[in-house]
N, C-alpha and C positions, 0 to 999 in steps of 0.2 A: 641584495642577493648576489651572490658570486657568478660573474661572467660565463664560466662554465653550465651553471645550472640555468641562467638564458638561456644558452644556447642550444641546452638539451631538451626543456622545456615549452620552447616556442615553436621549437620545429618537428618532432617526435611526439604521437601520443602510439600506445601500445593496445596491439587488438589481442585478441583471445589467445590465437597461437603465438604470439609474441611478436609478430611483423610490426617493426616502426613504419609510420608513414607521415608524411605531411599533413597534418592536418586542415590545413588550408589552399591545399589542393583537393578535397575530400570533395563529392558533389552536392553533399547540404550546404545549402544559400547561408549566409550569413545574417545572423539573429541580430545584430545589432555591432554600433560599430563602437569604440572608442578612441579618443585625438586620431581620430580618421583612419585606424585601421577596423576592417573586419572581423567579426569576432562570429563564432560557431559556437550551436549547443553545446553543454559542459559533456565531456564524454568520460574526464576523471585521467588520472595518470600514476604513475606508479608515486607509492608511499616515497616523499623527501624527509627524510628525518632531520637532516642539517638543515633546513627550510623552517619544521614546525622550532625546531630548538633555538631559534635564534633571530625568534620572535620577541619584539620588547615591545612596550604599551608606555608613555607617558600619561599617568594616567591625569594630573595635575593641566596636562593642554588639554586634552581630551574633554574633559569639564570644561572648563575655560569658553573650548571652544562649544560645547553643547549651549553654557549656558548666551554667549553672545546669539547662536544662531538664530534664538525667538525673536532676537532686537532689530536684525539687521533685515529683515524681509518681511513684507506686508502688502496685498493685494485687496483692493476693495473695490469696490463694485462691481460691474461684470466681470471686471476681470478673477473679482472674489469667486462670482458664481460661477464660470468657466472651470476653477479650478475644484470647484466643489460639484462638478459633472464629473470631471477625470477620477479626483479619487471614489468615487461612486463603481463609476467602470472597472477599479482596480479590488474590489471590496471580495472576499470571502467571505460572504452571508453567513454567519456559524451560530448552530446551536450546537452544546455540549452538553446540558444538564443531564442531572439521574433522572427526574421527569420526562424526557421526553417523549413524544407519541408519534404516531402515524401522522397525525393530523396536525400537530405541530410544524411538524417536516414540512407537509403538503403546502401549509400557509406561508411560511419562509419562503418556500418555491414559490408561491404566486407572488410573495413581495419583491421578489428575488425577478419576477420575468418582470416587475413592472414598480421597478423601486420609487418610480415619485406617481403622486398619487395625478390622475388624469388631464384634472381642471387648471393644475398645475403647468403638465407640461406643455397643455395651450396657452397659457396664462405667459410662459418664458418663449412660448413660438419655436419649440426645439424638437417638433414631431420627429421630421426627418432623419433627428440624432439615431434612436431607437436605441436609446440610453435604457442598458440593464448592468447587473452585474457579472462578477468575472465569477465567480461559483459558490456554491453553497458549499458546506463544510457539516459532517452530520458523523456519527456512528456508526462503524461498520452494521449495526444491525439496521441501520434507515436505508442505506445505500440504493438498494431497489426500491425505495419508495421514493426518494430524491429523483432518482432514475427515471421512474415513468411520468411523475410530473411536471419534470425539466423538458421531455422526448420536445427536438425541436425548436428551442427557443438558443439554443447557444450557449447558455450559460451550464458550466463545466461540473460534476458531481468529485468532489473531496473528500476522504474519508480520511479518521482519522487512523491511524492502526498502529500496532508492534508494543499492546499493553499502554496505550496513552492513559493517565498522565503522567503514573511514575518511569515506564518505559524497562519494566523489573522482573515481569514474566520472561521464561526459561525460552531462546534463540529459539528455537522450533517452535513454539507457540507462536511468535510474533512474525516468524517467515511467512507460516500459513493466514492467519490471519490476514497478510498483507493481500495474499493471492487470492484468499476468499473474496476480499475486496476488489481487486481488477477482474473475479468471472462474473460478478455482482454486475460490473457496471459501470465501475470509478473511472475517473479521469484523473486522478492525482490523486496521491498518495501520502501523506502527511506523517511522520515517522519519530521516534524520539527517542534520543541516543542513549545511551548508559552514561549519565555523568560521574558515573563511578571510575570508569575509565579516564576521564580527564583528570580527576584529581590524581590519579595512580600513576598519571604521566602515561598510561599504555595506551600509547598511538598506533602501534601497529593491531591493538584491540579493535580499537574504535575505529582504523579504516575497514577490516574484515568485516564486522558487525555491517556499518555503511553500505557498504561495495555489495553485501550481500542481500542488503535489504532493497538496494538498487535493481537487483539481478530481478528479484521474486517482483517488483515494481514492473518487468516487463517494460510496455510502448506508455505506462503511463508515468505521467511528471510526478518525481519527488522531491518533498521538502523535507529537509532536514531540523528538526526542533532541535534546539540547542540546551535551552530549559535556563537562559546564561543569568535567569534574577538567582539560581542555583551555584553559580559556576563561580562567585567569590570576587574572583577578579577581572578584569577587562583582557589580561595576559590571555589568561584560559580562553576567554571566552572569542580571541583571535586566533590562538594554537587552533580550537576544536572546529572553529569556523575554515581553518585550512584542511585537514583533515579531513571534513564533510566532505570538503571541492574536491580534493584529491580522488576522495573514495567515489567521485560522481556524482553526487545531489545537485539535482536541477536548479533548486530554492536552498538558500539556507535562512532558516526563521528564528525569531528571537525565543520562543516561550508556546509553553501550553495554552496561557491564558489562566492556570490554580496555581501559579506563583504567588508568593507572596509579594513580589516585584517582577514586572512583568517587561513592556517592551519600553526603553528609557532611548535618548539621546543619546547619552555615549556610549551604549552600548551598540545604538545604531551607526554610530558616526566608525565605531570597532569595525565593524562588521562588514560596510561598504569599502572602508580602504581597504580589507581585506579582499573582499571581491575586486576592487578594482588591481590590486597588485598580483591577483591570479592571473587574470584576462591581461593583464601586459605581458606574463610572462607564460603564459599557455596561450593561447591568440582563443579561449575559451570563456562565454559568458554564463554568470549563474548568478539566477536572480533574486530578488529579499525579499521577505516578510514579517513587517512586523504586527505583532500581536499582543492582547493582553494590554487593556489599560486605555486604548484607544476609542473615547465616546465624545469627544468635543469636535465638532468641525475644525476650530482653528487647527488645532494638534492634526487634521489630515491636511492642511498646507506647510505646517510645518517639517511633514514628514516629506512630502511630495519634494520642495526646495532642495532639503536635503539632498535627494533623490538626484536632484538635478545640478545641483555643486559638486558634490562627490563623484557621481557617475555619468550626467548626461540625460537628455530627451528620452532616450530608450527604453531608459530604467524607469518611467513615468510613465508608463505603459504596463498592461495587464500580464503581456510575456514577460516582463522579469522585474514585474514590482507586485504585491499584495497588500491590503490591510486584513488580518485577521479581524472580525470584527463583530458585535451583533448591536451594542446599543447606537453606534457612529451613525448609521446611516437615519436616524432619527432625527439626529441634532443638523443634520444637512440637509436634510427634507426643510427643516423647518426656517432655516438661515437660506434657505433659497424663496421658500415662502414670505420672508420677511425683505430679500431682496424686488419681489413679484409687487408685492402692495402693500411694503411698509410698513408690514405690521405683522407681530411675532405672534403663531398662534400656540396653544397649549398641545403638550408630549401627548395626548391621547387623540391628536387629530392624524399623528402619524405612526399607526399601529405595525410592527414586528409580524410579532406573531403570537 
């Protein structure tokens, strides 16, 4: 990026009435750091169009390097199961089906306050963890049922909104809906862009859209679904990944989850450098999520690493990492149980919901 657009972006972010100010003079604490600078919530900055357009992706490394990243890192024993705690704590509990009930919800929530079953967490001597996960993920129509079961325990209520999954219903539809969502209850707000606009090149579309879905989001966290198993190429799927940050999304996420192709390596390995090359040049963090496809324990060390070569300690954490997820936390129940007493027990010892 061009000298000048450092220096206008590192030190300038624009408030309402149009006042620059320093952002890192601003008095929120710093969310996390990177090569030892400070870095502040995403607040978003004005539309760069010579930014998004000059954007390239090799996509031939990018591969490359996805497919070495399985080879080159591997943790096993405690230190397997340490790692298989962390991404636990990072977990969005999600159910989306057309079936789902009141009571469904309800049960998520209970697994949700107490994701490894009791005998267990004696069994690894990790009481005082008070290992749960980072939020449930549910239907704007559960959102108060999420809400009263959760009351109390910490773990954050997610909705999903703005026409999820094709994301196609008419901009005022999907405004409201969001905000039906935050008087509900939410704590984050899970969103999903027009990929119609990506392909059409209309960036300055898709930041209004963002920016605006941001706005109706209020105090609560949003993600920005990218949909990128949709978005053709790795190119697109870094343009709209900037975009998001510009317009101010808190998260930017891989997918729905009813892709046909959901959250992939290089499209993670896209999406982080892309985050990391905002936050050098905004001194602003905005965190990842992927989704969609995610049910093996290994695959949440794989992601984690990632997490930690690309960006850092910080981003291994529940503030600016997630796994969208509902079958995952099964297969890690049960890999900690086999690290406890050596012996793998069967998928119906570790019930969902």
């Amino acid at each position: 990026m061009a000298e000048e657009h450092k220096k206008r972006f590192a030190v300038a972010d624009r408030t309402d009435d149009g006042a620059a100010h320093n952002v890192l003079a601003d008095s929120q604490p710093p969310i996390a750091t990177l090569s030892g600078h400070p870095l502040l919530s995403n607040r978003g900055i004005p539309l760069n169009l010579d930014w998004v357009k000059q954007v390239r992706v090799n996509t031939s490394a990018v591969e490359r390097r996805a497919q070495t990243h399985v080879t080159r890192r591997t943790v096993k024993k405690e230190w397997q199961a340490a790692w298989h705690l962390r991404a636990i704590s990072c977990m969005d509990l999600t159910t989306l089906s057309g079936d789902d009930t009141d009571e469904r919800v309800r049960r998520l929530c209970a697994k949700a306050r107490q994701p490894i079953q009791p005998e267990l967490v004696k069994r690894l001597q990790i009481e005082e963890l008070g290992i749960k996960v980072a939020a449930v993920c549910v239907y704007h129509r559960f959102v108060e049922t999420a809400v009263r079961a959760l009351a109390g325990s910490g773990v954050r209520v997610a909705a999903v909104s703005t026409g999820f999954p094709a994301g196609l219903s008419p901009v005022e539809e999907r405004v409201a809906e969001i905000r039906r969502s935050v008087e509900a209850g939410a704590d984050e707000i899970d969103i999903v862009i027009t990929r119609a606009h990506v392909f059409g090149g209309k960036w300055q579309e898709l930041y209004d859209e963002v920016a605006e879905f941001k706005r109706a989001s209020g105090h609560c966290h949003m993600k920005a679904i990218l949909g990128t198993g949709d978005l053709l190429t790795l190119r697109n799927v870094a343009r709209a990944s900037f975009v998001a940050m510009m317009a101010g999304a808190d998260f930017i996420k891989t997918s729905t989850g009813k892709e046909t192709t959901n959250a992939t390596l290089p499209v993670g390995f896209v999406m982080t450098r892309a985050i990391r090359e905002y936050a050098q040049e905004t001194g602003m963090a905005v965190g990842f999520k992927p989704a969609g496809g995610i049910r093996a324990a290994k695959q949440s060390t794989e992601w984690l690493a990632l997490m930690k070569e690309e960006l850092g300690t910080p981003w291994m954490k529940a503030e600016l990492f997630r796994f969208g997820a509902s079958g995952l936390l099964n297969d890690i129940e049960r890999q900690l149980e086999h690290y406890a007493t050596g012996r793998y027990s069967a998928d119906y010892r570790h019930p969902i919901a």
